[in-house]
C-alpha positions in Angstrom: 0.0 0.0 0.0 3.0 2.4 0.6 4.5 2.0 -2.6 1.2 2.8 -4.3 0.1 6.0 -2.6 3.7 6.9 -3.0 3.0 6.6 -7.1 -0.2 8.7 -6.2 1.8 11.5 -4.7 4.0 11.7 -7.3 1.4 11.8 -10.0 -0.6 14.7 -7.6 2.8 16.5 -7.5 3.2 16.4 -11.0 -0.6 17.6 -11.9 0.1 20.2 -9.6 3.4 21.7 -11.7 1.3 21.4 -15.0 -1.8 23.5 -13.4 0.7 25.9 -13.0 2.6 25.4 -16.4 5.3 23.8 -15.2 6.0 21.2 -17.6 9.5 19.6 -17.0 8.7 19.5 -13.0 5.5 17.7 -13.9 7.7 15.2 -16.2 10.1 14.7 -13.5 7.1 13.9 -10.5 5.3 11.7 -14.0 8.8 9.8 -14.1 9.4 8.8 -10.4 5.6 7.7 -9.8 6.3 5.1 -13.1 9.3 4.0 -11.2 7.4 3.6 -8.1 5.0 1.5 -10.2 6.0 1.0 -13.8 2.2 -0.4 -14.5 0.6 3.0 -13.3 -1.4 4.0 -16.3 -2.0 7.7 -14.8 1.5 8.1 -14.6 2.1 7.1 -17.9 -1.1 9.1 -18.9 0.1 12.3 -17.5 3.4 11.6 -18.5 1.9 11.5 -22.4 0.5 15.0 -21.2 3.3 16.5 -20.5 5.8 15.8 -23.1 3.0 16.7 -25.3 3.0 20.5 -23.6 6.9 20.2 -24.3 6.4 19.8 -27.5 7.9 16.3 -27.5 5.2 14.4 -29.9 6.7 11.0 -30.5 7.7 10.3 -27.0 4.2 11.6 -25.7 2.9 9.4 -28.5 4.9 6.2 -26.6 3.9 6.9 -23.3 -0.1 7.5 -24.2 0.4 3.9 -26.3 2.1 2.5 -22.7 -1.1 4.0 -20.6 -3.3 2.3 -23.5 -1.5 -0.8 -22.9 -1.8 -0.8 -19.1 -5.3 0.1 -19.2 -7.3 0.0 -22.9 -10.4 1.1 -21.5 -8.3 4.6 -20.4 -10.7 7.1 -22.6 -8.4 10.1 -21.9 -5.3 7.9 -23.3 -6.8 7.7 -26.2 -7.9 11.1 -26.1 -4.3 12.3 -25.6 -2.3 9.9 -28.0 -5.3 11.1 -30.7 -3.9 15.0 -29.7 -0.1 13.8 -30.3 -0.8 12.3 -33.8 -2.8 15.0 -34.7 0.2 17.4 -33.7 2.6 15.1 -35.9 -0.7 15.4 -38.8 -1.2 11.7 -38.6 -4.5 12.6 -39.0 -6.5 10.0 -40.2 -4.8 7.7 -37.0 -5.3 10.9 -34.7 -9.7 10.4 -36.2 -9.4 6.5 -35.1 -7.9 7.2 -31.8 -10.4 10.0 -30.8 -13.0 7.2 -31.9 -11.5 5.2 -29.6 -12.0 7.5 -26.8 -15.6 8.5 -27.6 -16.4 4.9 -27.7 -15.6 5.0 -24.0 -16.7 8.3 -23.1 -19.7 9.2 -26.0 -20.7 12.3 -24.4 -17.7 13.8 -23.6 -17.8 16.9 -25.6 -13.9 17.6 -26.0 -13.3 14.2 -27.5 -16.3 15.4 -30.2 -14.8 18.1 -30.6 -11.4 17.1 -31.2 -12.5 14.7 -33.8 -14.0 17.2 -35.8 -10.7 19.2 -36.0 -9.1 16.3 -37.1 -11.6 16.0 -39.3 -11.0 19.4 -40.6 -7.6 19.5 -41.5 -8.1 16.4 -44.0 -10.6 18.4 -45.2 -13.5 16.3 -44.9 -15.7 19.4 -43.6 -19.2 17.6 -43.7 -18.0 15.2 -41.1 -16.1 18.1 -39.2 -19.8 19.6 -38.8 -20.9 16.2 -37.7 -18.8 15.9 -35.0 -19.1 19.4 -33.6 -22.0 19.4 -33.8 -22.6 16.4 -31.4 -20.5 18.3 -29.4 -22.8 21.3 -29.5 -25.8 19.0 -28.2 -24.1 17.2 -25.2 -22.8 21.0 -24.3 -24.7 24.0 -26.1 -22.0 26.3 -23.9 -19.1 24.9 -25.5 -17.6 27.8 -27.0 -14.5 25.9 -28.5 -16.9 23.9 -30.4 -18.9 26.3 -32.0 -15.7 28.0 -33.0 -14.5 24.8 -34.9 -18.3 25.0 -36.5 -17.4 28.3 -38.0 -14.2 26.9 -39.5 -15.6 24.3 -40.9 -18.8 26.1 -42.3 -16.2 29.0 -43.8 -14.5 26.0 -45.7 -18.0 25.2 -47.0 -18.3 28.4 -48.0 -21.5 29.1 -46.0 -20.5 32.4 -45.1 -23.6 33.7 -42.8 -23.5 30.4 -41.0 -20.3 30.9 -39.9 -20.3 34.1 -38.9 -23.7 32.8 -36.7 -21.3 30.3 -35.6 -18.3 32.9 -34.4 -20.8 35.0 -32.9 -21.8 32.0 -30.8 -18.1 31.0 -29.7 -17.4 34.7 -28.7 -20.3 35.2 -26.9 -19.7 32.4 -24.8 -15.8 33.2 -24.6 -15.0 36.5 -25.4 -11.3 35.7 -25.3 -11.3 33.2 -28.0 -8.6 34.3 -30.4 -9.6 31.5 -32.5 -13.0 32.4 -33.3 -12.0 36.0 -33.5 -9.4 35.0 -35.9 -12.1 33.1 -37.8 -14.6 35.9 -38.0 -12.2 38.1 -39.4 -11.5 35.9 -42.4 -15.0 35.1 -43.4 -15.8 38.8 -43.0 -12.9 38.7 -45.7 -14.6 36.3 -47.7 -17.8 38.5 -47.7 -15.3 41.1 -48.5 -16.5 43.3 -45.5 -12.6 43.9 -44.8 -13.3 47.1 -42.4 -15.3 44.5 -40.2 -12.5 41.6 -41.3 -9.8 44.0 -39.6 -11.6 44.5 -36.1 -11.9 41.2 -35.8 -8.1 40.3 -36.3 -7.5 43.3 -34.3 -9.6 41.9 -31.1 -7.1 38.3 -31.7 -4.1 40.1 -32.1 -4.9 41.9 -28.5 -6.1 38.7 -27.2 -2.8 37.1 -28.7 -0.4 40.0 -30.1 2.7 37.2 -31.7 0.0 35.6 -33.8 1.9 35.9 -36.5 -1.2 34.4 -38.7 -3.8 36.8 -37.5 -1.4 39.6 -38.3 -1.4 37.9 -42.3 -4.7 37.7 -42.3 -5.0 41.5 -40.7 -2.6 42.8 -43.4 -4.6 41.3 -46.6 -7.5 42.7 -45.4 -5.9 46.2 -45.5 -4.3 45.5 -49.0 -7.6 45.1 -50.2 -9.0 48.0 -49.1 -5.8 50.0 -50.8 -4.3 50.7 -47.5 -1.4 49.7 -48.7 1.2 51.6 -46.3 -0.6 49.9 -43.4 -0.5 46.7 -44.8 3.3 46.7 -45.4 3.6 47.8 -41.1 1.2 44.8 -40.3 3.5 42.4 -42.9 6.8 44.1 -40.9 5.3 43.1 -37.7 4.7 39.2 -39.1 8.2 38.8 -40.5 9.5 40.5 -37.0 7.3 37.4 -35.5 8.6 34.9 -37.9 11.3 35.6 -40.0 11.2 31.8 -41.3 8.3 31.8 -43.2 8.3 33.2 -46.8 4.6 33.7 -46.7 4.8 36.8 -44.9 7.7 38.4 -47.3 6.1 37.8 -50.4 2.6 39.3 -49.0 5.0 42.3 -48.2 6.5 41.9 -51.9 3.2 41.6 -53.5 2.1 45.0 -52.3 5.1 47.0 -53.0 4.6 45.1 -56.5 1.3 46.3 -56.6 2.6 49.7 -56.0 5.4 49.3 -58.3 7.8 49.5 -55.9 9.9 47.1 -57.7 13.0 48.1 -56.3 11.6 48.3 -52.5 10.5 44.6 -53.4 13.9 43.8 -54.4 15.3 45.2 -51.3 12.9 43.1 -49.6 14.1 39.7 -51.0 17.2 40.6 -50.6 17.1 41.2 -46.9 15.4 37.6 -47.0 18.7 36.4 -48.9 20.9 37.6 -46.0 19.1 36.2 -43.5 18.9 32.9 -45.0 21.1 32.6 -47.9 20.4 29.3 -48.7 16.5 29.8 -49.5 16.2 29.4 -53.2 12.9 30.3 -53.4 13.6 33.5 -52.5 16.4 34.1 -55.3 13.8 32.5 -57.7 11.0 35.5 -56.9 13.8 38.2 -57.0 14.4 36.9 -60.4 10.8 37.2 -61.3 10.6 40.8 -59.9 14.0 41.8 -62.0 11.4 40.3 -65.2 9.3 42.5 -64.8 11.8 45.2 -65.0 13.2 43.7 -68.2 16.6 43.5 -66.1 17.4 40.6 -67.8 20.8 40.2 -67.0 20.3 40.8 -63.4 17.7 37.9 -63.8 20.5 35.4 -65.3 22.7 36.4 -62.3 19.9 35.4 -60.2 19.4 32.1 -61.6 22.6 31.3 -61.5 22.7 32.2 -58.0 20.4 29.7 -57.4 22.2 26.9 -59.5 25.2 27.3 -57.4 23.2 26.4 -54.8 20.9 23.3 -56.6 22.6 22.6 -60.4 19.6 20.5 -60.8 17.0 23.1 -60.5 14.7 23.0 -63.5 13.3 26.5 -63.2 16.7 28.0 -62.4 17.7 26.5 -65.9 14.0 27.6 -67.6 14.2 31.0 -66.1 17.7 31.7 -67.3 16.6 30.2 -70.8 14.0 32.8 -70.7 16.4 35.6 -69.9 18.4 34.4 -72.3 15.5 34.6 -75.5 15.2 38.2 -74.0 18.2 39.3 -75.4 18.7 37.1 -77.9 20.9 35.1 -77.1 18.8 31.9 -78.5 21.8 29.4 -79.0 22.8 29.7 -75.1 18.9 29.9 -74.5 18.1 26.4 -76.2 21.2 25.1 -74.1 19.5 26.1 -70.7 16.6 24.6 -71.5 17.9 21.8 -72.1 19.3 21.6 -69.1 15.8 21.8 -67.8 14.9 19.0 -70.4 17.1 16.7 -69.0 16.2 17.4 -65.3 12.3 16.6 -66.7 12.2 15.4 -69.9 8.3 16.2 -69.4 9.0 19.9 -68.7 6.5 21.4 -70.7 7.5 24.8 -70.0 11.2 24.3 -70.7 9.9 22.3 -74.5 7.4 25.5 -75.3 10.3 28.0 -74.4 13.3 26.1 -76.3 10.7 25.9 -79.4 9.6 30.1 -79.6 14.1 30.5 -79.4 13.8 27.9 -82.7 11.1 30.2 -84.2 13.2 33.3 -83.3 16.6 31.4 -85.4 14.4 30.6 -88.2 14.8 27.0 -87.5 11.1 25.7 -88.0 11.0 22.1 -87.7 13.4 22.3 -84.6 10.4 24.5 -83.1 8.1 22.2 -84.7 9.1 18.8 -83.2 9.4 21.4 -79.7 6.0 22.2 -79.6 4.8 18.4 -80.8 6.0 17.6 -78.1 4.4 20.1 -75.2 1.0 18.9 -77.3 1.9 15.1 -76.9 2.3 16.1 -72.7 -0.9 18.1 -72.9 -2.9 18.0 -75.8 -5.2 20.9 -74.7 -2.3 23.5 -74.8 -4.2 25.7 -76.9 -0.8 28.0 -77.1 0.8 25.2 -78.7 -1.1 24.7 -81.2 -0.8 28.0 -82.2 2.8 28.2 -81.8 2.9 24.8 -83.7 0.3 27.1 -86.4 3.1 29.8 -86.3 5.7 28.1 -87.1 4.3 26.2 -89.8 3.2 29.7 -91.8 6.7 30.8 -91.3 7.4 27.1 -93.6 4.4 28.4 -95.8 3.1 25.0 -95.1 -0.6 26.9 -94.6 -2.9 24.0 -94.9 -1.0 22.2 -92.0 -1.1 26.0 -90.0 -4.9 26.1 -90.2 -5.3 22.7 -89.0 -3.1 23.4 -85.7 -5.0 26.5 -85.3 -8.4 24.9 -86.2 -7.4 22.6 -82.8 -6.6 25.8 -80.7 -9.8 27.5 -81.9 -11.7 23.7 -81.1 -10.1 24.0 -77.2 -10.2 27.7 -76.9 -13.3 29.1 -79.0 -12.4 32.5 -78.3 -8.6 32.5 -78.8 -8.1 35.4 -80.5 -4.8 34.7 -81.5 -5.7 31.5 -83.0 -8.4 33.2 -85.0 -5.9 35.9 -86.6 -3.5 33.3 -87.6 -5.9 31.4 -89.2 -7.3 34.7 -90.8 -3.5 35.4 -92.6 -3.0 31.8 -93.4 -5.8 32.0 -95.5 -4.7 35.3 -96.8 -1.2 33.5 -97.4 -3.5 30.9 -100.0 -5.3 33.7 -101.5 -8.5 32.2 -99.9 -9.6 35.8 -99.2 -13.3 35.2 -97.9 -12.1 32.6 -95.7 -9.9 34.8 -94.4 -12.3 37.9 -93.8 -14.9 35.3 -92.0 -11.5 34.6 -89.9 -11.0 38.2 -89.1 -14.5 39.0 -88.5 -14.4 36.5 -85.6 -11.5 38.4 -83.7 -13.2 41.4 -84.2 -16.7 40.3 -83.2 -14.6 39.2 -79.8 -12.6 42.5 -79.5 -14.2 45.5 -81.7 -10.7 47.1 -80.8 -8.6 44.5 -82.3 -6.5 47.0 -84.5 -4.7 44.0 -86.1 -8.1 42.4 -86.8 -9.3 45.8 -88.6 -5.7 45.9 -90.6 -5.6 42.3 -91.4 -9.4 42.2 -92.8 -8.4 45.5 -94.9 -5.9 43.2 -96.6 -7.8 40.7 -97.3 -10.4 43.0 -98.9 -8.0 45.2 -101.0 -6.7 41.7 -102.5 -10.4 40.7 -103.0 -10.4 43.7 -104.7 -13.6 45.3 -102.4 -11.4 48.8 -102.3 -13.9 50.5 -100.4 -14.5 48.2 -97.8 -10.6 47.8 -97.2 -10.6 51.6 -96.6 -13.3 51.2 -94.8 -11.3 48.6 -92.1 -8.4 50.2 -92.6 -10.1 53.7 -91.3 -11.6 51.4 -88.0 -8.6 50.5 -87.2 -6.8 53.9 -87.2 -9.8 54.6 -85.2 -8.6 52.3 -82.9 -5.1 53.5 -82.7 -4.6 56.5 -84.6 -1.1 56.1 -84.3 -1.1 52.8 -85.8 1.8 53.1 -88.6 1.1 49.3 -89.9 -2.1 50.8 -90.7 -1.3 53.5 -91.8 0.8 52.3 -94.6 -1.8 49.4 -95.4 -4.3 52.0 -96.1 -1.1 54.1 -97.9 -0.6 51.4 -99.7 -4.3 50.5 -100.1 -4.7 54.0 -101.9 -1.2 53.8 -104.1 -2.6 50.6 -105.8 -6.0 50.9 -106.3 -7.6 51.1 -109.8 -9.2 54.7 -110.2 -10.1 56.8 -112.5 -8.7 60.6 -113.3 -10.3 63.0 -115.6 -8.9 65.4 -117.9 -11.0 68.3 -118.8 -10.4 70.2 -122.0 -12.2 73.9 -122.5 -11.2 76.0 -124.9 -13.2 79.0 -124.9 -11.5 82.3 -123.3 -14.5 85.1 -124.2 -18.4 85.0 -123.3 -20.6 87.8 -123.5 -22.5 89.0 -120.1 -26.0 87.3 -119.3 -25.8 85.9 -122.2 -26.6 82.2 -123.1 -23.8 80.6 -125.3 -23.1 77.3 -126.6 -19.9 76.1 -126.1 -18.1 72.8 -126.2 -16.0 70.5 -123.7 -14.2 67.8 -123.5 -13.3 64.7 -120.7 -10.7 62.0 -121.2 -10.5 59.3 -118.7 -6.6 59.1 -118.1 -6.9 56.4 -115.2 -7.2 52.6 -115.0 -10.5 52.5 -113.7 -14.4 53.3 -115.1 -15.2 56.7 -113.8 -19.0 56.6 -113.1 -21.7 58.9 -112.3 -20.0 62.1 -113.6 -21.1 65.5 -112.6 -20.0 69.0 -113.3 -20.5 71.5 -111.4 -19.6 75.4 -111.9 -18.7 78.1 -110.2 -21.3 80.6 -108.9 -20.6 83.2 -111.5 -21.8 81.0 -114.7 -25.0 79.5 -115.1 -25.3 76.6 -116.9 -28.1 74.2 -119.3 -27.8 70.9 -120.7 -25.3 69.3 -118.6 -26.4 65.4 -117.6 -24.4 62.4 -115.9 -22.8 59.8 -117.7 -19.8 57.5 -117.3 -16.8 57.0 -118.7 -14.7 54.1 -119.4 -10.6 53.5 -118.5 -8.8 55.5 -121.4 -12.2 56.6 -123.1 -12.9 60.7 -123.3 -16.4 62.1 -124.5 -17.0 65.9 -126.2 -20.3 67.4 -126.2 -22.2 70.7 -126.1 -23.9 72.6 -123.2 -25.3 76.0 -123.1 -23.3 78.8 -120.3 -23.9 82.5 -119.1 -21.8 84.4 -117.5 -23.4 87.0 -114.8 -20.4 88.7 -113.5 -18.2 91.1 -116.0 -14.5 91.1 -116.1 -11.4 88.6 -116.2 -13.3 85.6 -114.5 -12.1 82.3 -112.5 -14.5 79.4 -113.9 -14.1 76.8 -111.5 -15.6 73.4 -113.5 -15.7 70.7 -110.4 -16.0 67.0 -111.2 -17.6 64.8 -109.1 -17.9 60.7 -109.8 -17.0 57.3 -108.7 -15.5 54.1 -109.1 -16.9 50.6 -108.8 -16.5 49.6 -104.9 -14.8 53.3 -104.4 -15.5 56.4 -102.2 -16.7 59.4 -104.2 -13.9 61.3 -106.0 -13.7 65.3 -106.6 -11.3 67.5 -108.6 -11.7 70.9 -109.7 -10.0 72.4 -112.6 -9.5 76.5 -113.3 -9.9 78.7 -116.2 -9.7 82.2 -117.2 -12.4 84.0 -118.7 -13.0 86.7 -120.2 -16.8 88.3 -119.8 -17.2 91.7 -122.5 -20.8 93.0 -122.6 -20.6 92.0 -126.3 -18.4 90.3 -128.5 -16.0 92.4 -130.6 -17.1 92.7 -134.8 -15.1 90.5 -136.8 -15.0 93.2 -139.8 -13.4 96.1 -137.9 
């Protein structure tokens, strides 16, 4: 009996120390009542507890499996060796041990409870809610259980619930960081941020090193454009935990957002000197110094980063990349390679190496390239099209349409697929094809200036002249500062067949309000039928007589019409011609001559 109660003092001793947080003392007291009694399943119980407090998973999980042993009908055992594999995210063994427990104990809540978070981080949410909610009937005040509910229901995406939930939890516990924390991001979700950040503010006071809630808290404010007081909150999480790249690329992404590339930079860098081994930070400097078309500050990165890891496949694609951007293609296709080789099914690395084949000219290198991103992933619509590309630059154009056709089958709307297609029937003179084509991309995007310039083409050559201006105009519309369009329609205008009349008058004398017939002549000098001539006069000469008419290429036509002049003296007669041209706008050119108006014509036999 001695040796017994002397086991039982030691395991009161040592619930005593971990009342009062003392977690190594209550080892120590655990310890000695085992060695008082090596078959005390409280002892080994509580000594499960408190290596678990320590942090000490795998030997709490032994000495819960030694209590379990000693005693299998121990329901807090189970209960606690459920807690330690959930801590080492053996989940779905941490689910079968809190069974376990409840099996012994169905209505004790925490054991519910527990199962459902299990339950939650394997993302099986449905069954989370089961569990807490059994919880919530044997124990309606249990706030921890109603804040798990909230989770879960956020994850569901049944944002009112949860917030009902949370409201619950805090109600019952007002310090409950958890459901605080909770609140705050399903507010988030709801996109009530101003709400979202009192929330996280009442868990950051509750616990102020909560490095997540401080995350969470500084989203929020990027969305609401607070950007400067995002960037403090995102300071105050890498201060917490310097460790964790989450919290300097949240910080990043702002001053990204802000364009404060080189802040960013500075940023990653500081990350690089605190640990100089993380690669993934050199890997998002690089893509920062992208963006800033610092390419070869971007290949020094890389190689940074290979130094570190030679067999780093996007070290090697990246620097490919960087490569292509200044055209350096031969060292380019090289890196990828490298890539290749780490992961022959890099489809990245295969798409990049074949656009630096394109850019040497060297089509069916590019060719097999991209047949072979579309044999790893037969919906890469971009392939296709690359594959399309590369295939017009052979002016193999049936095959192009047919790689596009597959683009346009997985992307309807690609508009890039659609304009390819559109000049690879121009490229086989199959014009209407072609317009249908462009008509497409401009149906999807009315401000498709290419679309505009590329269907104006494919009218002139249809020869439809006026509705290639027409596009051409659109486009400029578009872009007025367009130059490809402008020298399209340039050129549209330079080749176009149209007419150009010649007028000949030969009279030099008329006699004042007086009618007088006179004769004129118009030779069509152009290489187009002039149609729907008019002539028009200036305001000082009346004239009868005059009719329309047309006027073939390299034809002229005299006749006779009745003038009076009304004004007296050395005259401007200003004969405009107006007409048009078969699928042409409207032309107008005006032609001067001198006459001179006497009140009567001077006698021949003076």
């Amino acid at each position: 009996m001695a040796k017994r109660y002397d086991a039982g003092t030691w395991l009161d001793k040592g619930y005593e120390h971990m009342s009062n947080s003392k977690y190594k003392d209550a080892l120590s007291a655990f310890e000695k009542a085992i060695k008082v009694d090596p078959k005390f399943a409280n002892a080994w119980n509580g000594t499960g507890w408190a290596l678990y407090e320590l942090e000490r998973y795998e030997e709490a999980l032994v000495a819960y499996d030694e209590s379990i042993k000693l005693d299998p009908k121990f329901a807090n055992a189970w209960n606690g060796k459920g807690w330690a594999l959930y801590q080492l995210k053996r989940y779905e063994e941490a689910i079968t041990a809190f069974d376990e427990a409840i099996k012994l104990d169905p209505k004790n809540t925490q054991y519910w409870c527990e199962k459902g978070e299990a339950l939650f981080h394997l993302e099986r949410y449905d069954e989370a809610l089961v569990a807490l909610d059994e919880a919530i009937k044997l124990d309606p005040k249990f706030a921890n259980a109603w804040c798990g509910k909230g989770w879960a229901l956020d994850r569901l995406k049944c944002y009112k619930e949860a917030i009902t939930a949370y409201d619950e939890a805090i109600k019952l516990d007002l310090k409950n960081k958890d459901a605080w924390q909770g609140k705050g991001r399903t507010l988030s979700h709801l996109e009530h941020y101003e709400e979202a950040i009192a929330a996280f503010d009442e868990a950051i006071n509750l616990d102020p090193k909560n490095v997540y809630v401080c995350g969470d808290k500084g989203w929020a404010l990027s969305q609401l454009e607070r950007y400067d007081d995002a960037i403090l909150v995102f300071d105050k999480a890498i201060q917490l935990d310097p460790k964790n790249k989450i919290w300097w690329d949240h910080k990043v992404r702002v001053l990204s957002h802000l364009k404060r590339y080189e802040d960013a930079i500075a940023v990653y860098d500081m990350a690089i000197h605190l640990d100089p081994k993380c690669i993934g930070y050199m890997l998002k400097k690089a893509d920062i110094l992208f963006e800033l078309k610092r390419y070869e500050e971007v290949i020094t990165a890389f190689e940074e980063v290979l130094k570190l890891d030679l067999k780093n496949k996007d070290a090697w694609q990246g620097k490919g990349r960087a490569l292509t951007y200044l055209e350096h293609y031969e060292e380019a296709i090289a890196a990828f390679d490298e890539a290749i080789k780490l992961d022959p099914e890099y489809e990245y690395a295969w798409s990049s190496k074949g656009r630096a084949f394109s850019s040497l000219e060297r089509y069916d290198d590019a060719i097999v390239a991209f047949d072979k991103v579309i044999k790893l992933d037969p919906k890469n619509e971009y392939a296709w099209c690359e594959k399309g590309d590369a295939l017009s630059s052979l002016k193999h154009y049936k095959e192009a349409i047919a790689a596009f056709d597959e683009a346009i089958k997985l992307d309807p709307e690609c508009e890039y697929a659609w304009i390819s297609k559109g000049r690879a029937f121009s490229s086989l003179e199959r014009y209407d094809d072609a317009i249908v084509a462009f008509d497409k991309v401009i149906k999807l995007d009315p401000k498709n200036e290419y679309a505009w310039c590329d269907k104006g083409d494919a009218l002139f050559e249809a020869e439809k002249y006026k509705e290639a201006i027409d596009c051409c105009e659109q486009g400029l519309k578009v872009n007025p500062n367009d130059k490809s369009i402008k020298e399209t329609l340039k050129e549209i205008w330079d080749r176009i067949p149209k007419p150009d009349l010649e007028i000949t008058f030969d009279e030099t004398e008329l006699v004042l309000n007086e009618w007088d017939k006179v004769s004129i002549n118009i030779e069509n000098t152009g290489n187009a039928k002039a149609e729907n001539i008019q002539l028009s006069f200036s305001k000082d000469f009346e004239t009868r007589g005059l009719k329309q008419f047309d006027l073939d290429r390299w034809a002229d036509k005299s006749f006779d019409f009745a003038i009076k002049p009304t004004a007296k003296g050395k005259n401007l007669l200003e004969i405009t011609t107006t007409y048009t041209s078969e699928g042409n706008p409207e032309y107008t050119k005006t032609d001067e001559f001198w006459i001179d108006v006497v009140k009567q014509k001077k006698s021949e036999d003076y």
